[in-house]
C-alpha positions as CSV (number, residue, x, y, z in Angstrom):
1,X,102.6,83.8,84.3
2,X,99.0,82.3,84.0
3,X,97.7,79.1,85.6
4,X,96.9,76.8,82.7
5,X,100.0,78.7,79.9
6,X,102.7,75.8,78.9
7,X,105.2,77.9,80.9
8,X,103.2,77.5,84.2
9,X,102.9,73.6,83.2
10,X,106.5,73.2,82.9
11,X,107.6,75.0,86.3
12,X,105.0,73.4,87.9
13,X,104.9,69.8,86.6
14,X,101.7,69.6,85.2
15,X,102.4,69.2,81.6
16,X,100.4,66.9,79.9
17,X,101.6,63.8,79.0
18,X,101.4,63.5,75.1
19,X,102.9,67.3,75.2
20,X,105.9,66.3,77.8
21,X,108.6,66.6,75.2
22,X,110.3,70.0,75.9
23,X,114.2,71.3,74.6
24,X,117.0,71.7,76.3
25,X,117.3,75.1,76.3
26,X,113.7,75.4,78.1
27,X,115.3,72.9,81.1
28,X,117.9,75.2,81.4
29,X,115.6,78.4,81.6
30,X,113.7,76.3,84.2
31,X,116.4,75.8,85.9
32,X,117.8,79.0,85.8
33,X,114.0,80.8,87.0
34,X,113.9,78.4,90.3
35,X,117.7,79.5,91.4
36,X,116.8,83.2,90.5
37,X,113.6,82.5,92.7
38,X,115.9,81.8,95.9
39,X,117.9,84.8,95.6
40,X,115.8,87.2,96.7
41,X,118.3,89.7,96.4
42,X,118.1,89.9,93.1
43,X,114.9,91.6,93.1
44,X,114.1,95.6,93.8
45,X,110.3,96.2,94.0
46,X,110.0,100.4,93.4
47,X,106.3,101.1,93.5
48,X,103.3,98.7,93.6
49,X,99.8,98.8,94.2
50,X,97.5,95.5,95.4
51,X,94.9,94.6,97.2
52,X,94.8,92.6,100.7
53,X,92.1,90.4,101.7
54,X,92.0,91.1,105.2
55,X,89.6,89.5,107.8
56,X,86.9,92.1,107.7
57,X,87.7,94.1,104.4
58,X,89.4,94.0,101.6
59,X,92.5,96.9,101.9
60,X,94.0,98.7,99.0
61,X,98.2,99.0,99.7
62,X,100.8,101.0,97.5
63,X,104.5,100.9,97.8
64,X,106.0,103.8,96.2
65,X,109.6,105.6,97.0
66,X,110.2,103.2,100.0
67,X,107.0,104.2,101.5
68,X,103.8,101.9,102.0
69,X,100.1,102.9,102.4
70,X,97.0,101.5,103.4
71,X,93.7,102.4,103.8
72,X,92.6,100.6,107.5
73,X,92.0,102.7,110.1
74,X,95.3,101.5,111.9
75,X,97.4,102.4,109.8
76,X,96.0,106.2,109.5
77,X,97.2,106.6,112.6
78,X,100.7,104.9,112.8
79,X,101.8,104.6,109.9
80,X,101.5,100.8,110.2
81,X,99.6,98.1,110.1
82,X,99.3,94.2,109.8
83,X,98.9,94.4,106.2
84,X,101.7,96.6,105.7
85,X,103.6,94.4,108.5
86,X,102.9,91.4,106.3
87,X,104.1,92.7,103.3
88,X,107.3,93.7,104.7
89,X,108.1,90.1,106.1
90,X,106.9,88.8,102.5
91,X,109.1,90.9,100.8
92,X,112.3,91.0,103.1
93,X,115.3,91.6,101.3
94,X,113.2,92.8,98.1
95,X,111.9,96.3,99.1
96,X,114.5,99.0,100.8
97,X,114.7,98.9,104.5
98,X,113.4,101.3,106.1
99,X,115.6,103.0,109.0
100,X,113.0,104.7,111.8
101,X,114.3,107.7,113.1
């Protein structure tokens, strides 16, 4: 959803005032969105790709079959990183958990 789109104004409160009049059936769908938003659960990421600004560089990440990668140096050689440490406590209970062995 874009900054600025009618949808975004009507999650976010910022609907203009001569435009405030919205249906019923959009309250409910509000409604519905912020209670889907607090069960995490509910969402499975599978395989993503994005960019994290990190302190010194910019890192490209991808998610794909439970596995993440990044292109610092740290992470080349462990498998792990701060970015990809981030991610994981951003996501919790929206990627698969991954068991060390």
């Amino acid at each position: 959803m874009l900054k600025g789109t009618r949808a975004h104004a009507c999650l976010f409160g910022s609907y203009p005032e001569k435009e405030s009049k919205m249906d019923y059936g959009m309250i409910g769908k509000i409604e519905k969105s912020k209670r889907y938003a607090e069960e995490r659960e509910r969402f499975q990421f599978k395989n993503f790709e994005l960019t994290f600004e990190g302190d010194n560089n910019p890192h490209r990440i991808t998610f794909e079959d439970g596995l993440f990668q990044c292109d610092c140096e740290f992470f080349m050689s462990h498998q792990r990183c701060g970015h990809t440490m981030a991610l994981e406590i951003l996501l919790k209970d929206m990627i698969p958990v991954m068991v060390d062995a």
